[in-house]
C-alpha positions in Angstrom: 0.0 0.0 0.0 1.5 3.4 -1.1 2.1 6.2 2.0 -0.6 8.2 0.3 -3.1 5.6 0.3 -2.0 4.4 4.4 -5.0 5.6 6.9 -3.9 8.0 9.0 -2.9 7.7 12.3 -5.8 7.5 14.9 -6.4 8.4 18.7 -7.2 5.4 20.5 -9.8 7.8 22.9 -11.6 10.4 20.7 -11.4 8.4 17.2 -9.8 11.0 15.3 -6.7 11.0 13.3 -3.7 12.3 15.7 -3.6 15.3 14.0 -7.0 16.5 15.0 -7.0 14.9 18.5 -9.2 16.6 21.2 -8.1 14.9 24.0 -6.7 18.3 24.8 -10.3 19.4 25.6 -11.4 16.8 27.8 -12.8 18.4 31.2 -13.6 15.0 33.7 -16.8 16.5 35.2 -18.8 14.5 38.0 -22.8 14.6 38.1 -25.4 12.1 39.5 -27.8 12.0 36.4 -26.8 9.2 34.4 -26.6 10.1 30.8 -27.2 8.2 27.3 -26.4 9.9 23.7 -28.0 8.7 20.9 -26.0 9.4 18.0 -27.0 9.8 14.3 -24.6 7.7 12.3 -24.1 10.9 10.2 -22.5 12.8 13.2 -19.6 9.9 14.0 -17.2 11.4 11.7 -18.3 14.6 11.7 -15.6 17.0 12.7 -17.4 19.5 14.2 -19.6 17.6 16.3 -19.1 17.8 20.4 -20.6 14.7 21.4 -17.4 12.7 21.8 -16.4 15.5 23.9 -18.8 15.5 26.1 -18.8 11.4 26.2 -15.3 11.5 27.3 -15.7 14.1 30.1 -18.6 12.7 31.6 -18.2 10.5 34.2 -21.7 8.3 33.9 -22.3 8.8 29.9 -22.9 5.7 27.0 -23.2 6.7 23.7 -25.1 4.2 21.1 -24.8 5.0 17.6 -27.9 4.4 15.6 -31.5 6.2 13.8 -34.3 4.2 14.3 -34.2 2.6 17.5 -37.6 -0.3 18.0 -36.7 -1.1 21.2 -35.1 0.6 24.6 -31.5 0.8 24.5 -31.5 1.4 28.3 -31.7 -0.9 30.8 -35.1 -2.1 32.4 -33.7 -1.0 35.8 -34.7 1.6 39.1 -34.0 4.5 37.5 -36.2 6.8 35.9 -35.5 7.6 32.4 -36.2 11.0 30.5 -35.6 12.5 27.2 -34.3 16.0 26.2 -36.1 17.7 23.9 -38.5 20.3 23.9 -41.8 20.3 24.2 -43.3 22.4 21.7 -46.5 22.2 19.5 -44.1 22.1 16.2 -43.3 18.7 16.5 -46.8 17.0 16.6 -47.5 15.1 13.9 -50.2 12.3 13.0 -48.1 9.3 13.5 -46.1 10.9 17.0 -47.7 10.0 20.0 -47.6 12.9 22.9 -45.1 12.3 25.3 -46.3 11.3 29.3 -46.0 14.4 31.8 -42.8 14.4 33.8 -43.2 13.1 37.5 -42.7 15.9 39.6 -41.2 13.2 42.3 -38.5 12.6 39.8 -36.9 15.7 40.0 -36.4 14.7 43.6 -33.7 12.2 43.3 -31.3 13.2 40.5 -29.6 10.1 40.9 -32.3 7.7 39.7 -32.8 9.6 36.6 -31.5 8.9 33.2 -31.1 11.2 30.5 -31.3 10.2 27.1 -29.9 13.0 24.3 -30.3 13.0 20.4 -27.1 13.7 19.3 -27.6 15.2 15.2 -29.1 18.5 13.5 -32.7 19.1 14.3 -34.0 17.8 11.1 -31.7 14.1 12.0 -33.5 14.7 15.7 -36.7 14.8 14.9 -36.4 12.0 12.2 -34.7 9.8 15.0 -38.0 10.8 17.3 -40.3 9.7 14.5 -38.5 6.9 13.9 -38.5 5.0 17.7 -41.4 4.6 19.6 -39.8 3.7 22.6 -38.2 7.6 22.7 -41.4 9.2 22.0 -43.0 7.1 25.0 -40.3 8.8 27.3 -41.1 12.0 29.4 -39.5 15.2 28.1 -37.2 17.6 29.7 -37.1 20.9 27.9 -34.5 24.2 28.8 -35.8 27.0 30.3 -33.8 30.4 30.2 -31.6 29.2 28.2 -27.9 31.7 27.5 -26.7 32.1 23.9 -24.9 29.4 22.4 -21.3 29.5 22.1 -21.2 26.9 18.9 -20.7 29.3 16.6 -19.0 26.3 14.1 -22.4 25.2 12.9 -25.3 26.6 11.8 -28.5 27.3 13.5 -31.6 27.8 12.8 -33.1 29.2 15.9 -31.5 30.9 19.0 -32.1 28.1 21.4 -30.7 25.5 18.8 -27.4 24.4 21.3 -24.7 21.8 20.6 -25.2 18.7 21.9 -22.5 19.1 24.5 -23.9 22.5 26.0 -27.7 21.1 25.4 -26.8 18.1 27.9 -24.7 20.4 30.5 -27.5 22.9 30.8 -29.8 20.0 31.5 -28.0 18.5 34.0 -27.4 22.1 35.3 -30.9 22.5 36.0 -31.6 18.9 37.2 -28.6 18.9 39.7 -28.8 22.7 40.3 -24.9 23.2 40.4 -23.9 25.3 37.5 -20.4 26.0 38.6 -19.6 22.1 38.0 -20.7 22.1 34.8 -18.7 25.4 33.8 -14.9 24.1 33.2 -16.0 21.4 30.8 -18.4 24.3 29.4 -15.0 26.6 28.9 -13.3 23.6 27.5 -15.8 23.5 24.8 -15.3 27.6 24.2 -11.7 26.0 23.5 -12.5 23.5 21.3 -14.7 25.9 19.3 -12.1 28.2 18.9 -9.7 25.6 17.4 -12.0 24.6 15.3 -12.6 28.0 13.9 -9.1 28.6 13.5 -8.6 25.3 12.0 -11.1 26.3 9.1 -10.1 29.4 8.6 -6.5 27.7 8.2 -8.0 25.6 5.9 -9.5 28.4 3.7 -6.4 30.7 3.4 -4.9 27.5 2.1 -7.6 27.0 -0.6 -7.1 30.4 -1.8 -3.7 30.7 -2.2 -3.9 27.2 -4.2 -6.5 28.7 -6.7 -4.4 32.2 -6.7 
């Protein structure tokens, strides 16, 4: 196999070739609610995507890869299990059932809860939703007074449109109610952001000069 054909070098944590490691960014961050991603197969390899991220700087987080899911993917155990997403009229449709009201007693015990997060662009979220029944049978947690997103790498459509990564840490913000020990892995992700703009604007100066 020629050297230009040879896959590149990869990192053995965040799955990306050495060169484009962010290991760098990893915050370890402790919190009681146990959390699941569910990942759109489009997003594995997408560069700009902060789920891995946030998988590898939370303590109690799985990540399943996958867009139509027929069955649970959690366990069948004690704790109570929750999805985040909002709960808006927009996303009624014929064939969606309306999701159960979320126990108040729940919110009691952060421990026992389990909070399951689409990981993909609201169209792939929504089309994920549609998709598994066992998600839209799930209680919903939505955001409330939410700040302005710092993922300014991606587009969005609406100003409460947040990356996955700052999606999931204000949730468990205002499930745990302790901001400040969300905030490092939060100003890790202002740092991986910030590479990543630099990295394309890198990579367009380089395109220009090569069509000068």
């Amino acid at each position: 196999m020629s050297a230009a054909l040879a896959p590149r070098p990869q990192c053995t944590a965040c799955l990306r070739p050495l060169s484009a490691c962010i290991c760098r960014w990893v915050a370890p961050t402790a919190h009681a609610v146990e959390v699941l991603v569910l990942q759109h197969p489009l997003e594995v390899h997408e560069a700009k995507g902060s789920a891995r991220l946030l998988h590898l700087s939370l303590a109690h987080c799985r990540l399943v890869v996958g867009e139509a899911f027929a069955a649970p993917v959690w366990p069948m155990d004690d704790k109570h299990t929750l999805l985040l997403y909002p709960d808006s009229l927009q996303d009624t449709a014929p064939d969606l059932h309306a999701p159960p009201p979320l126990p108040p007693e729940w919110l009691q015990a952060p421990s026992r809860l389990r909070l399951v997060v689409l990981d993909g662009t609201w169209r792939k979220s929504r089309k994920m939703l549609y998709q598994s029944p066992p998600l839209q049978q799930l209680p919903r947690l939505a955001l409330r007074n939410l700040p302005p997103s710092h993922y300014r790498i991606r587009k969005a459509h609406g100003p409460d449109q947040l990356s996955t990564l700052e999606a999931t840490c204000y949730a468990l913000c205002q499930l745990e109610g302790d901001a400040a020990r969300f905030q490092p892995l939060l100003d890790a992700f202002d740092g991986f952001v910030e590479h990543m703009e630099k990295a394309g604007g890198h990579r367009t100066a380089q395109a220009d000069k090569s069509c000068a």
